[in-house]
C-alpha positions as CSV (number, residue, x, y, z in Angstrom):
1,X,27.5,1.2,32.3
2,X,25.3,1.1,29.4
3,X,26.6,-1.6,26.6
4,X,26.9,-0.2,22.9
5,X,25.3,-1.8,20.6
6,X,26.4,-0.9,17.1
7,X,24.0,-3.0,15.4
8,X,21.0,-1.1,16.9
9,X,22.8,2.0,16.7
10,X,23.2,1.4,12.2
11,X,19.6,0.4,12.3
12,X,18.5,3.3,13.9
13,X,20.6,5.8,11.6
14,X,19.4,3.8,8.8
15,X,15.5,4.4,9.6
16,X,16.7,7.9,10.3
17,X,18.1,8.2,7.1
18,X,15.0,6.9,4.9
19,X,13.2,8.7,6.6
20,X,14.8,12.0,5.8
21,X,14.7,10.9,1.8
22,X,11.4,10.1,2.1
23,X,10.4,13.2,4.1
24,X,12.3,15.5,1.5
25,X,10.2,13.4,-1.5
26,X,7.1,13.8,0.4
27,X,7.4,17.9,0.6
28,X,8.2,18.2,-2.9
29,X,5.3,16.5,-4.3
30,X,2.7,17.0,-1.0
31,X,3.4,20.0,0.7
32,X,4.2,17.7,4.0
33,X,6.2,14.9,5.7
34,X,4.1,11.5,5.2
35,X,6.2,10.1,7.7
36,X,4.3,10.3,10.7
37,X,2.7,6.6,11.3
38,X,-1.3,6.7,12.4
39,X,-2.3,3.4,14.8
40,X,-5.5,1.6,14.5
41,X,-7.7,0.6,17.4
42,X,-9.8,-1.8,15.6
43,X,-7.3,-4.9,15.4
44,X,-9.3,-7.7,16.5
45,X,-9.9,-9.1,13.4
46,X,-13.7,-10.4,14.0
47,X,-16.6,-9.0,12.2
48,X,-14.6,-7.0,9.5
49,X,-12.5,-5.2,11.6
50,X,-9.6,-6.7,11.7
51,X,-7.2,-2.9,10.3
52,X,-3.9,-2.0,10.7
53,X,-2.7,1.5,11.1
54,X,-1.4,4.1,8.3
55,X,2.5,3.5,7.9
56,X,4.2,5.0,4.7
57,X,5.9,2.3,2.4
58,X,9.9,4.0,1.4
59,X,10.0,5.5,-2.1
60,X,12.4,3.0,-2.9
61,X,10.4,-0.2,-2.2
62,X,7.4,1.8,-4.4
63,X,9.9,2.1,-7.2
64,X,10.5,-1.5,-7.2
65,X,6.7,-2.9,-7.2
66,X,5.7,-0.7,-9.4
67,X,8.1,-2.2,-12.0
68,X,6.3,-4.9,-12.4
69,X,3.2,-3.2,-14.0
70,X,2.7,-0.5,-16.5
71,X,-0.4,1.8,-15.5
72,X,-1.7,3.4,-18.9
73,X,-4.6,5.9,-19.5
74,X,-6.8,3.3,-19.6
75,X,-6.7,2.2,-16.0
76,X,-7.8,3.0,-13.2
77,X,-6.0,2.6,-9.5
78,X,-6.8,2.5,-6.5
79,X,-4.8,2.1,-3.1
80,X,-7.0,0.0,-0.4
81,X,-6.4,1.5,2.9
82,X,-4.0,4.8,1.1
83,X,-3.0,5.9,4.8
84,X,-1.5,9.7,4.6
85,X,-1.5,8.7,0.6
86,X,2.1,7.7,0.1
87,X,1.8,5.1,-2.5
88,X,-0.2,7.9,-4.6
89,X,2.2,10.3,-4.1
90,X,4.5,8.0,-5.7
91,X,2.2,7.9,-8.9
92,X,2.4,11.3,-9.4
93,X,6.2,11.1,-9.3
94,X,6.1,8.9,-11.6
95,X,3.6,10.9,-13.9
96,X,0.8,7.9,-14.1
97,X,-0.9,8.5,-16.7
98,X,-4.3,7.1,-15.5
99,X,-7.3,8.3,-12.8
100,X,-5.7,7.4,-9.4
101,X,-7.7,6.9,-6.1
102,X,-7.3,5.7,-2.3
103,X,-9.5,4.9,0.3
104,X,-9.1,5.0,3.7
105,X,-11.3,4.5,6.9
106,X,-8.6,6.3,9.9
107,X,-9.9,9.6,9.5
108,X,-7.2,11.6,10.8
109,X,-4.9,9.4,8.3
110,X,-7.4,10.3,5.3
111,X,-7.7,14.0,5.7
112,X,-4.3,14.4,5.1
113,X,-4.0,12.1,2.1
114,X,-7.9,13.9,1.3
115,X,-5.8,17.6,2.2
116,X,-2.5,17.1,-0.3
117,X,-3.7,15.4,-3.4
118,X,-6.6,18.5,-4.0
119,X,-3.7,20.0,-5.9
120,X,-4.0,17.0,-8.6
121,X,-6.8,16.4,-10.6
122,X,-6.3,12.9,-11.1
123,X,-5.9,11.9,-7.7
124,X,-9.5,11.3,-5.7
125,X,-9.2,10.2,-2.1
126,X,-12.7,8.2,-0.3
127,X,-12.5,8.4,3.5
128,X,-14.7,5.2,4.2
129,X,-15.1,1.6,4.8
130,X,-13.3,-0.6,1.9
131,X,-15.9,-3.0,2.1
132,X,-18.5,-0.6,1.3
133,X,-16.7,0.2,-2.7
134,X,-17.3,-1.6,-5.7
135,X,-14.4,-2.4,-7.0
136,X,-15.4,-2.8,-11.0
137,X,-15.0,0.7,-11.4
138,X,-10.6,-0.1,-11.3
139,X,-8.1,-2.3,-13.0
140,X,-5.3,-2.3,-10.8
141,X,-5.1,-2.4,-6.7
142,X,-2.7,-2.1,-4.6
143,X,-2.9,-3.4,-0.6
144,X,-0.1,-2.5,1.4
145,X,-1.2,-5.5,4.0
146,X,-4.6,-3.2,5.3
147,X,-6.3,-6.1,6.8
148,X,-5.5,-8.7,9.4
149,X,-6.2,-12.5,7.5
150,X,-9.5,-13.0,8.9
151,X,-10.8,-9.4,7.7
152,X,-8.4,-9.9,4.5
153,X,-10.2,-13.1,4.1
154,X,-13.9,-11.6,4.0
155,X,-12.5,-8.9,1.9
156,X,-11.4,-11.2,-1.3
157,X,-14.2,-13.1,-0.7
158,X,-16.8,-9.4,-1.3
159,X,-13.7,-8.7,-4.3
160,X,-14.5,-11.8,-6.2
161,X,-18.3,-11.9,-6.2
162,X,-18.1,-8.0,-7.8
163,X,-15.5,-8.0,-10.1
164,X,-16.1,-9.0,-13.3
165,X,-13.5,-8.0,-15.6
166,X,-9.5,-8.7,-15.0
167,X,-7.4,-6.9,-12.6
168,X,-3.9,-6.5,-11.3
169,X,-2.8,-6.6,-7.9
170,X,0.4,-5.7,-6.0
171,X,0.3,-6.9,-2.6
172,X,3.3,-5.1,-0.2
173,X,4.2,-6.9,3.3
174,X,2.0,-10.4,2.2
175,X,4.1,-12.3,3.9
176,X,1.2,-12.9,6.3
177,X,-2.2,-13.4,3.4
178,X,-0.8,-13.4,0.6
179,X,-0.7,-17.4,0.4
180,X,-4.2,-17.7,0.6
181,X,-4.9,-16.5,-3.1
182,X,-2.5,-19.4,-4.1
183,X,-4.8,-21.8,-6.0
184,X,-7.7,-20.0,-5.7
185,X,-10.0,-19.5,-9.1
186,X,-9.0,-16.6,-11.2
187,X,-5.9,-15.9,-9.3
188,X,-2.4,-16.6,-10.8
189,X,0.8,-14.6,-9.1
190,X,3.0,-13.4,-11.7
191,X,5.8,-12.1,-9.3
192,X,7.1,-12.3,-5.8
193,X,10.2,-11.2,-4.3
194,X,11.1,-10.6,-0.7
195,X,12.7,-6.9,-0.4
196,X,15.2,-6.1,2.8
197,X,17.7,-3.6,1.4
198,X,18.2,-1.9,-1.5
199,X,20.9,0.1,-2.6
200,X,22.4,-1.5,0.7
201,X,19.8,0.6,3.0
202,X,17.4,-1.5,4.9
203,X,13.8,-1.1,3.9
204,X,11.9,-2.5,7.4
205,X,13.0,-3.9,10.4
206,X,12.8,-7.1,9.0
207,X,12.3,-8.5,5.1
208,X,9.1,-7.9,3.9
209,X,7.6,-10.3,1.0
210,X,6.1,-8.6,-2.0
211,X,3.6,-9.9,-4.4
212,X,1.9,-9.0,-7.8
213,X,-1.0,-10.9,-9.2
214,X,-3.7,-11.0,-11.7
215,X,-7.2,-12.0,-11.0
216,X,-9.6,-12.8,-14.2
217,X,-13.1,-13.7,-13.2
218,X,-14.7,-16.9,-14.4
């Protein structure tokens, strides 16, 4: 006979459950369930191609990052590696008042985001390479972990040598990269905070580390 495990059982109705509120939130302001996650095949993390795949962050973890920075009309955001566009469905909940933009490389991923956001005018997606932007066209970022740390690596590396006025970024699930802006030049973290459950619902399968920093060029 099978054993019962009620632990696993509560996770899984948990997920479930998330998922359904995030689903419903999704259709309201998309048209469509962001749910569905989209792998990555390029994960080897040599020669800038080191990507994960497109996996919606809950609504309720967005709420709480994005409380620690106040987007006005004078910015201008952009999602690195926006998936099916979750994150910037979340701005439009939240009526951001500024010109918001993702890109994305997974095709299949960016055509949806590319497909639901035509109904906004201040949403723009890019289906590209990140590394292939400049970034000194935005003021806040967000990177919900896109790169493995070699690629991540290369990728701050390109960031630093274009920007040249300051930014804000919120980095979701930097548990793995995130220490290597500590003590670099420019960079000074003005929040972390490791989120597991909120309102007593569990967030991941395990706590995920969230950061938000600001970079001012020398």
């Amino acid at each position: 006979m099978r054993r019962i495990r009620p632990k696993k059982i509560l996770r899984t109705l948990n997920r479930k459950v998330v998922e359904m509120y995030d689903a419903l939130v999704d259709r309201r302001i998309c048209g469509q369930s962001l749910v569905k996650y989209i792998p990555s095949e390029e994960r080897n993390d040599t020669e800038k191609i080191g990507r994960t795949g497109a996996q919606s962050t809950p609504y309720m973890v967005l709420k709480r990052i994005f409380s620690h920075v106040e987007l006005t009309e004078k910015d201008s955001f952009i999602d690195i590696g926006c998936g099916k566009g979750r994150v910037l469905a979340y701005l439009v909940k939240s009526k951001a008042p500024c010109k918001i933009s993702g890109v994305e490389i997974l095709e299949e991923a960016g055509k949806i985001a590319e497909a639901w956001s035509k109904r906004y005018d201040n949403v723009s997606i890019i289906i590209g390479d990140a590394f292939e932007l400049n970034y000194n066209d935005y003021t806040v970022f967000f990177l919900g972990r896109p790169f493995l740390p070699k690629t991540f690596e290369v990728f701050i590396s390109k960031f630093e040598k274009e920007v040249r006025h300051p930014i804000t970024l919120l980095y979701w699930v930097d548990q793995q990269s995130g220490a290597y802006l500590k003590g670099r030049p420019g960079w000074t973290m003005t929040h972390r905070e490791v989120i597991y459950k909120i309102h007593g619902m569990m967030m991941a399968g395990s706590p995920q580390g969230f950061s938000a920093w600001t970079y001012v060029p020398e």
